[in-house]
N, C-alpha and C positions, 0 to 999 in steps of 0.2 A: 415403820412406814418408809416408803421406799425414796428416796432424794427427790424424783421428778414429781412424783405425786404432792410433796408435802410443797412444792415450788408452786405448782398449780393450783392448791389448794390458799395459797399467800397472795397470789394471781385473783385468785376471784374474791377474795377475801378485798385486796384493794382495790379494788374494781367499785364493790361493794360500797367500799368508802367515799369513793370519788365521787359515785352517782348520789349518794346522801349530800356530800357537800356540794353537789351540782345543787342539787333539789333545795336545799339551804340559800342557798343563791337566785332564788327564784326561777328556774328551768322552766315551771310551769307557764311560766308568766313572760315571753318576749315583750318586750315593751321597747319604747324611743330610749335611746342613751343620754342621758344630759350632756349636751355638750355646750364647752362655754369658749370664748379667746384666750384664755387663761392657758386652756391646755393648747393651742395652737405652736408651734415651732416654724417659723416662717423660715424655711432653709434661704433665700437667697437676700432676706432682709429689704425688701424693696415692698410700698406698697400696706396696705394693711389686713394680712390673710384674716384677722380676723373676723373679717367682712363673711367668711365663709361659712362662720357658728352662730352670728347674732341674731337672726329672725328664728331660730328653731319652732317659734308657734308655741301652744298649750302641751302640756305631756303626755296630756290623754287622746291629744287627736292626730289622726295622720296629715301628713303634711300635705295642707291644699292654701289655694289662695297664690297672688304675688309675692317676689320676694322682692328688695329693691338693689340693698347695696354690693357690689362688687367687688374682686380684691383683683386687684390690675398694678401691673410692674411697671407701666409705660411714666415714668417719672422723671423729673427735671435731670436729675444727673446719671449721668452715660445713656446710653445706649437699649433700648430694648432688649438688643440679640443678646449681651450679657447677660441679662436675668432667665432667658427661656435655657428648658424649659421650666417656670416656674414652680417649685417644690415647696410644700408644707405638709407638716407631720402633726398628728392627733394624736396626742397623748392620753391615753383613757384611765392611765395611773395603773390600772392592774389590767391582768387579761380578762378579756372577751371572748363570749361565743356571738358572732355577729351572722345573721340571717338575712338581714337586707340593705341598703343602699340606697337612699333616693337623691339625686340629682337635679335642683333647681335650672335649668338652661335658660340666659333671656334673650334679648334679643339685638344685642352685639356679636363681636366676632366667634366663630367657631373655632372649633379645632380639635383633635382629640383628649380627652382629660383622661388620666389613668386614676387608678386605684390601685393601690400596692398595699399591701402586708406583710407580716412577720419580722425578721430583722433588720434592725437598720443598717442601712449600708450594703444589703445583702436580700433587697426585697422579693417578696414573689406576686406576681401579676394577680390581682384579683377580678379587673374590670374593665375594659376602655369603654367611654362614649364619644362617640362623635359632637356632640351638641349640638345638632342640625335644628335643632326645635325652637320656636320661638316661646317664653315667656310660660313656658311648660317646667312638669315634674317629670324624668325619667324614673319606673321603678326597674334596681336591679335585686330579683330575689339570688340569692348565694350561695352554693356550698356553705353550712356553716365553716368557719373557720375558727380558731383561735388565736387571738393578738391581742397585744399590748398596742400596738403603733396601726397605724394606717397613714398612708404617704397619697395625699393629694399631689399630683403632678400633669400641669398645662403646659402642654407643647405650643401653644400660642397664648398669647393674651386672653384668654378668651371669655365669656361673659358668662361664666358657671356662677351663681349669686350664690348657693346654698348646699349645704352636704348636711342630710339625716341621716342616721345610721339607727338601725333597730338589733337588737340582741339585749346580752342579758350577763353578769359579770359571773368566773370560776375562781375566784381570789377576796381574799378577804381584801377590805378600802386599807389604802396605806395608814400610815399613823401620823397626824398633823405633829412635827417635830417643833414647829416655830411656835405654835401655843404654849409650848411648857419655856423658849428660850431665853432667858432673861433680859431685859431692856439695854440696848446698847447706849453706853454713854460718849460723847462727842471727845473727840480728839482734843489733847491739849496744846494750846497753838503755839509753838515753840517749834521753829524751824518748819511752820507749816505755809506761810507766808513767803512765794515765788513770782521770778522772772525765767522767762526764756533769756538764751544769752548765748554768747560766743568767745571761744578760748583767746581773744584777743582784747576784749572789753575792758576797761579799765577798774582795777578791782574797788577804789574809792567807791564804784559808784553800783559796782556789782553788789557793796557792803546794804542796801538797800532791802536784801531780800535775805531768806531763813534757807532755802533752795531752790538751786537753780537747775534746770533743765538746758541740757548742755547740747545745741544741734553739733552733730559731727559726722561726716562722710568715711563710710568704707575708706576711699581711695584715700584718705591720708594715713595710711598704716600699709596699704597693700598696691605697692605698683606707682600710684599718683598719676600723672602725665605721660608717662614715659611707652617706651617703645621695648622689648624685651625681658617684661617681668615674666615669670615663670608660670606663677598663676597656683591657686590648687591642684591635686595635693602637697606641691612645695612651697609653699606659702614659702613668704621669708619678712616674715611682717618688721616694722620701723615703730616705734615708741619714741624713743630720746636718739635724736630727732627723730621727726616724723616723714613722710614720704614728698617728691619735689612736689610742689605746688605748680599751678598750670600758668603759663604764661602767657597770657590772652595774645600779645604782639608775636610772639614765635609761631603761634596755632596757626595765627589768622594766615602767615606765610607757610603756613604747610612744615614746619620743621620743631619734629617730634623727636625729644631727647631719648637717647636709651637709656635702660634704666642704669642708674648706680647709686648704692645704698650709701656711700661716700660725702653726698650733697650733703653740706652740712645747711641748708634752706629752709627745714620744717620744723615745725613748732615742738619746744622741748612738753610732752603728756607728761612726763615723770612730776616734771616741777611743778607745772599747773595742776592740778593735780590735788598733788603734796601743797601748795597753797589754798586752796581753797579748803583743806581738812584745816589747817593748821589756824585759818580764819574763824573756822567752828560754821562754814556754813558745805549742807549736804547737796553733791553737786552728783548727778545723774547723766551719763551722754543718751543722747541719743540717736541711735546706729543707724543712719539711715543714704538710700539709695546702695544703688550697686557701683559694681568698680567699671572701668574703662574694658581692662583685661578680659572682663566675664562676658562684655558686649561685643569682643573682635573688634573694638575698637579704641586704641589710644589715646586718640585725641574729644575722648567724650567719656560721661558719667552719665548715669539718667536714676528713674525712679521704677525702673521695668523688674516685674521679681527677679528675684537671683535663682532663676533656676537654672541653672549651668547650662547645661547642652541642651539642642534645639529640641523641639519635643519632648524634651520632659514634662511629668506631669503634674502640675503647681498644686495638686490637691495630695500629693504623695510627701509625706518630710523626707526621703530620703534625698529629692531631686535640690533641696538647700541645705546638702552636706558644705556645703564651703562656707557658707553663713554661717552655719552651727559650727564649724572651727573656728573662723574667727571671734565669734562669741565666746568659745572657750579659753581662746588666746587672751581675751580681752581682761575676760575673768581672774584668770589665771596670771596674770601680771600686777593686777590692781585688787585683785581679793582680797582674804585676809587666811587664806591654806597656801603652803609651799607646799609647788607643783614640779614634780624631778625634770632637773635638765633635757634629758631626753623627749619629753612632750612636747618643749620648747621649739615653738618653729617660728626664726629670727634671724634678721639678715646679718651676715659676718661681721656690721658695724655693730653690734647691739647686746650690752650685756647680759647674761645671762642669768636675771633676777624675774621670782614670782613671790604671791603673797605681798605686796607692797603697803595691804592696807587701806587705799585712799578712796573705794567705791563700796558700795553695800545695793544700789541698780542701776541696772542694765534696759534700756526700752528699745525694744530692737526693728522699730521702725517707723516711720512720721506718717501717718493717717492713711494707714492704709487701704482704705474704703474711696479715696481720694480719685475722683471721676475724670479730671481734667486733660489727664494724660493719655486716658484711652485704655483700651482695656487689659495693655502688655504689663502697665502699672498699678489696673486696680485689683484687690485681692475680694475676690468673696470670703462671707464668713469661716469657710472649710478652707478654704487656699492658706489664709491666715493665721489659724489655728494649725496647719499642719506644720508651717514652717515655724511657728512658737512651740510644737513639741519638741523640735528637734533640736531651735534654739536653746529651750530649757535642757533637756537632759539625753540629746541623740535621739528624739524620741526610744526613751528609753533603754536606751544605747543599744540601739538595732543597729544605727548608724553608723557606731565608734563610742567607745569610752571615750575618746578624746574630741567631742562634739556635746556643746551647751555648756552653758553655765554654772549649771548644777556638778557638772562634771569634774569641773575645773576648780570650783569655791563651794561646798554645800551653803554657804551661807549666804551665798548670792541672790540677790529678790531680783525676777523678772515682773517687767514693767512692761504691761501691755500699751501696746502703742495708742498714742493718742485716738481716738477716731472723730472725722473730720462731722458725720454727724451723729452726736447724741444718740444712739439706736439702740433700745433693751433688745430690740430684733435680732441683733448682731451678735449681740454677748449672747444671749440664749439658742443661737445656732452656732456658736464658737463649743457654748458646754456642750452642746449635743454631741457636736463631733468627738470632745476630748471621750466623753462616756462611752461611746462607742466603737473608738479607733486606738481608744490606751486600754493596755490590763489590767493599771491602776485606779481607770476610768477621773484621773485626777487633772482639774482644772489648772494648767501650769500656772496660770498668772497669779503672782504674788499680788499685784498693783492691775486695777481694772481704772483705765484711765478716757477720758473724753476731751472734745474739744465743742466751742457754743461761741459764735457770736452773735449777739444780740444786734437785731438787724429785723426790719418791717417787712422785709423779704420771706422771713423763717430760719436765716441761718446762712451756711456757704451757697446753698445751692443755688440763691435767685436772690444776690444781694439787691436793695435799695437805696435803704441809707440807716444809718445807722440809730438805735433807738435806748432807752436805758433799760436798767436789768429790771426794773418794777413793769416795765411797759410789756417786754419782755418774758414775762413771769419767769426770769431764771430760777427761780427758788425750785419753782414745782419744776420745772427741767431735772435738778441736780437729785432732784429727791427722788424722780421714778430710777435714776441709775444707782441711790443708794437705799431705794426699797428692791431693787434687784439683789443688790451684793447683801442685804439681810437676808433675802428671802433662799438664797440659790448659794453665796456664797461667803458666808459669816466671816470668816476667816483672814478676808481678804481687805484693802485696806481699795478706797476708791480716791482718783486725785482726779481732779479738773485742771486739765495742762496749756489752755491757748483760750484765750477771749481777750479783747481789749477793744480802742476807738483810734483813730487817726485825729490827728491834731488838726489836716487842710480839710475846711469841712466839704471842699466838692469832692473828696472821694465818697466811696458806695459803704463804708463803712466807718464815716465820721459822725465823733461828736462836734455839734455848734463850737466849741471853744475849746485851747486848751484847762481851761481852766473847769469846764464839764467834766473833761476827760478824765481829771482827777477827782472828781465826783462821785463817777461813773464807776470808775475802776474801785473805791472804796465801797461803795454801795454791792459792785460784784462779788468782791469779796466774803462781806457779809451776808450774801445770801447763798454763795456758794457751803459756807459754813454752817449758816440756818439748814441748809437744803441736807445736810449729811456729808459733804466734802472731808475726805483726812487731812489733803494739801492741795494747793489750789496755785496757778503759778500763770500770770497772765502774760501777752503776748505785746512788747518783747524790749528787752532796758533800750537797747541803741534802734533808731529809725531807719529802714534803709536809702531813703533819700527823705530827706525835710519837707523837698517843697512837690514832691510827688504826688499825680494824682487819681495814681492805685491802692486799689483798696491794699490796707497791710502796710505802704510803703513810709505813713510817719505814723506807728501803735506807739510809737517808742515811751520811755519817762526821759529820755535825752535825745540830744539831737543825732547825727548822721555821722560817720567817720569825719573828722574835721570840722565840725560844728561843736562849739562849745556850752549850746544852751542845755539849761535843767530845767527842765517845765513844772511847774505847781504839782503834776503826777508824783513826780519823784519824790517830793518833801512830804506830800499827803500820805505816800505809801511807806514809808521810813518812819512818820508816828505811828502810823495803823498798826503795824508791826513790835514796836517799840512799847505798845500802850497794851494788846492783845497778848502778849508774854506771859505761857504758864496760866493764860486762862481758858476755859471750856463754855461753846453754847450752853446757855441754859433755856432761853423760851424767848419769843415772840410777844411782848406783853402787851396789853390792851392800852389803847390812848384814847380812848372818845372822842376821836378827831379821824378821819378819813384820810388827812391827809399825810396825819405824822406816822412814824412808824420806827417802834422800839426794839430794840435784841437785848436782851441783858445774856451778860457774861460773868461764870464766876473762877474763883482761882483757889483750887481746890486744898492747895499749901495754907493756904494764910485766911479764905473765907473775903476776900475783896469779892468786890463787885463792880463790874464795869456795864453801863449805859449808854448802847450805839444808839444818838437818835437824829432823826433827820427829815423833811418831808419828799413823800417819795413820788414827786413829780415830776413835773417836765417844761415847769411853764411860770418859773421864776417864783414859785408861791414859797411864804414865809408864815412863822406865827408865832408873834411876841409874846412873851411873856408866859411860856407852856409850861403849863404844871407837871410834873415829872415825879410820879409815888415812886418813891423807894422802898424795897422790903427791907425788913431784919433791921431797923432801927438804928440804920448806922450812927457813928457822932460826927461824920464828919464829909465831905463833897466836895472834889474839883473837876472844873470844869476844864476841856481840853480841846482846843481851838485847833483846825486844820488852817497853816497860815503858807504861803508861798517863802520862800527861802529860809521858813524856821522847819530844818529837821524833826524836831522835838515837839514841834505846836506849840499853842501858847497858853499858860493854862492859869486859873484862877479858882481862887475858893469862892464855894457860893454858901451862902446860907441857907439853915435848915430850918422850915416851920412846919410843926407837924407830920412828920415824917416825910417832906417832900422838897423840892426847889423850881425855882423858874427860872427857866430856858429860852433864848430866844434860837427858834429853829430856825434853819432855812434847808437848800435841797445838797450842801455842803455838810456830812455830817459833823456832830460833836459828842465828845464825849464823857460822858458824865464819873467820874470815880468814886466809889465810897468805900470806907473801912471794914464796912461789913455786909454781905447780903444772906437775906434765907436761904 
């Protein structure tokens, strides 16, 4: 048989096949697609696209009637014009053959909606509507087409309530992978217990916490204040010491030092560092704002991306190559690989050492999503994501082998940046983009991390005043971002990095009292931990001003640079810590009491058992004499007092009758210990 014929013959042959498996798939049969929020991908994170799938009506009927709810970007923080035009993706899990399109319009603002298909990042036009229609369905019948994806995109706000889609699938349903995965068990809390903090703090008091989150600016390695640094690609970076520091009295008169790496003014990294390993507590920077240099301006810093020259384009990793070196640099001094001389880029004062040892992450930037500054500093979820490719590994060293962290230390864990709000939105438009802008399609972040303050407002956007974490519901906050990281990303370890209370209660985000605050901040803890947290690290050991009456300005457990108070926070959070050692969530147990509320913890070495209990109110309630079951029969029970200037708490043996004790609660937890639990 002759080559072309037997090809044509394998040609119709799969042809053949195809149309079977079409027909298998029901071909005969277009119907409505299920669609649910589940599969929505909100690309800009604002807003709740899945307003778009929730009325879908009966399966069997075409879509008539009202729709009501809307998905609209016009929200507290930033700006509008940032979110348009509004983008979400429909994930249908496998391909489609899609026949029609219906369009809910209501009777808010117009504008054109698009419809897009095929690849992501790479779409082809399937549809516009105008939405001229009031409180109507548009039908658009189609080209069949085939896709996976379809890309809702509003070029304005506009009031599209509903998207129906009719066809029929040509792929078998994926495989539910999470029903076969086995239960994940809770972190053990040992060095999981954190402060935010700063390389000048006093370590006595830094000794408080397991790890610390370490803020630190660009400019203290590259440039600082000065007038004549060089800038990328001649970095000439400063470690031991560090770069000058800015001298507010010279700025103000306009006289700007040129650079010279000689200043012997900045803060020894080597040593701090090297002490904080040597302490046994695990200390993380993190890298944030840009340099002076990269702004064309010396005598300033800001929070504006780094993306070097003007017009670059913040959704591309290649435009924050000088970030992804410095991160390399960073890496590659404090890693735990030596890195050859030659990759070394160090100012002539500066020895010429890598691999140090004294880091294991890297968070390469402070809240990104962060509104306040306007939109040169806010990142959408693709901006963000692109510049965490490159900071990880050059995205993939398209960049430079000598750009990311991966590059520089394989064993480096990139720590995604805090984000100012809680948003699964975000992280699941972060992974989109990694899946379909890497080869690897691999989620860089080691560390998927968040920021929450509890607050009657909802959080930063629209502070009031400040409320506790039960009022609050942190728990269930902490849990949707760690049934994300089960569902999406197993692998992956989730920390909760900034929440706290101000000590002056007229600020927007104080507790009544110091002495709440240390309440408050226990009780956070705890439910960050119930919630699925790996490490949890609140905001922040030193205040920046005591009697200030911005929100943030006293979160502290101490007082202000030259204040020497320790607030009740401190000592509460130094037992917490102390007591929680080498032990693991185990459950939420039942109280017959509304108001009390239990955690047991157990300590997988030795079969202890610890009992956080406390009432979780707001309104000074108590309750003598609470019976408190213990499992597993222990012989024995102490009680463990949260007291103001005892580090340690104060602790006493209770007696056992019948497998249980009495407690007297109040909204200050305590803690109960036993020899053994089930």
């Amino acid at each position: 048989m002759k080559p072309n014929r037997l090809c044509y013959l394998l040609l119709l042959l799969t042809m053949a096949f195809q149309t079977k498996s079409n027909n298998s798939f029901g071909v005969d049969k277009i119907e409505k697609i299920a669609l649910s929020p589940a599969m929505l991908i909100n690309e800009v994170a604002k807003g709740n696209a899945g307003f778009l799938v929730d009325e879908q009506g009966p399966k069997g009927e075409a879509p008539t009637g009202n729709r009501v709810t809307n998905w609209s970007v016009n929200v507290a923080e930033g700006e509008l014009s940032w979110y348009l035009p509004a983008n979400a993706v429909i994930d249908l899990g496998r391909e489609h053959i899609i026949t029609t399109v219906y369009l809910y319009d209501g009777n808010g603002i117009a504008g054109n909606c698009r419809i897009n298909y095929g690849i992501p990042f790479r779409w082809t036009p399937l549809l516009i509507d105008p939405l001229t229609r009031n409180n109507a369905w548009t039908t658009h019948s189609v080209k069949s087409i085939r896709t996976r994806y379809l890309q809702i995109s509003k070029e304005t706000d506009a009031d599209m309530r509903e998207i129906v889609v009719y066809g029929y699938p040509v792929e078998s349903a994926p495989v539910n992978e999470k029903a076969n995965a086995p239960a994940r068990i809770g972190p053990v809390l040992k060095n999981t217990i954190g402060i935010n903090s700063h390389c000048g703090d006093p370590m006595d008091k830094v000794a408080v916490a397991g790890i610390v989150r370490e803020y630190h600016s660009w400019h203290y390695h590259e440039g600082g204040f000065t007038r004549g640094y060089p800038g990328y690609p001649n970095n000439a970076t400063q470690w031991n010491p560090s770069t000058l520091k800015s001298d507010t009295a010279k700025k103000a008169a306009g006289e700007i030092p040129a650079w010279n790496p000689n200043l012997k003014t900045g803060v020894d990294f080597d040593r701090y560092y090297r002490e904080m390993k040597h302490a046994g507590i695990t200390v993380f920077p993190c890298i944030q704002g840009t340099v002076p240099w990269l702004n064309g301006e010396p005598d300033k810093h800001s929070r504006h991306k780094p993306v070097g020259k003007p017009g670059s384009d913040p959704a591309n990793p290649a435009s924050y190559a000088a970030h992804a070196d410095l991160l390399f640099q960073y890496a590659a001094r404090y890693g735990h690989t030596k890195v050859p001389d030659r990759q070394l880029k160090l100012a002539p004062n500066q020895p010429k050492v890598s691999g140090l040892g004294y880091l294991d992450y890297y968070e390469n930037w402070n809240e990104p999503d962060g509104w306040w500054g306007g939109r040169s500093d806010y990142f959408s979820p693709y901006e963000y994501a692109a510049m965490s490719s490159a900071d990880y590994d050059g995205h993939e060293s398209t960049i430079g082998p000598d750009k990311g962290i991966k590059n520089a230390d394989p064993n480096a864990k990139l720590v995604m940046s805090g984000i100012a709000i809680p948003s699964v939105d975000y992280l699941k438009a972060m992974k989109f983009w990694f899946e379909h802008n890497r080869k690897d399609r691999k989620f860089v972040f080691d560390v998927l991390t968040v920021h929450h303050y509890c607050n009657a407002g909802g959080g930063q956007a629209v502070m009031t005043t400040g409320i506790s974490p039960e009022q609050d519901n942190l728990r269930a906050v902490m849990q949707r971002i760690a049934d994300f990281r089960d569902r999406y990303a197993p692998d992956k370890e989730v920390w909760m990095t900034e929440f706290g209370w101000d000590t002056n209660p007229v600020t927007k985000q104080a507790a009544p009292t110091p002495e709440v605050q240390g309440q408050w901040l226990v009780r956070a803890f705890l439910a960050c931990f119930a919630g699925g947290m790996d490490r949890v690290a609140m905001f922040m050991l030193r205040d920046v001003k005591t009697t200030g009456t911005t929100q943030f300005d006293n979160s502290g457990l101490i007082g202000a640079v030259g204040d020497s108070t320790v607030k009740p926070s401190w000592y509460y959070l130094h037992t917490l810590r102390e007591q929680l050692d080498g032990f693991i969530f185990q459950e939420e147990a039942e109280t017959g009491n509304s108001k009390v509320r239990v955690y047991a913890f157990k300590k997988p070495a030795t079969g202890e058992g610890i009992y956080a209990v406390w009432c979780s109110t707001s309104d000074g309630s108590e309750v003598k004499e609470y019976p408190l079951f213990l499992k597993g029969s222990p012989n024995s029970a102490t009680l463990i007092t949260l007291q103001d200037k005892q580090k340690h708490g104060v602790s006493q043996k209770l007696s056992l009758t019948a497998g249980s004790v009495r407690v007297a609660v109040s909204e200050r937890p305590v803690f109960v210990k036993v020899d053994r639990m089930r």
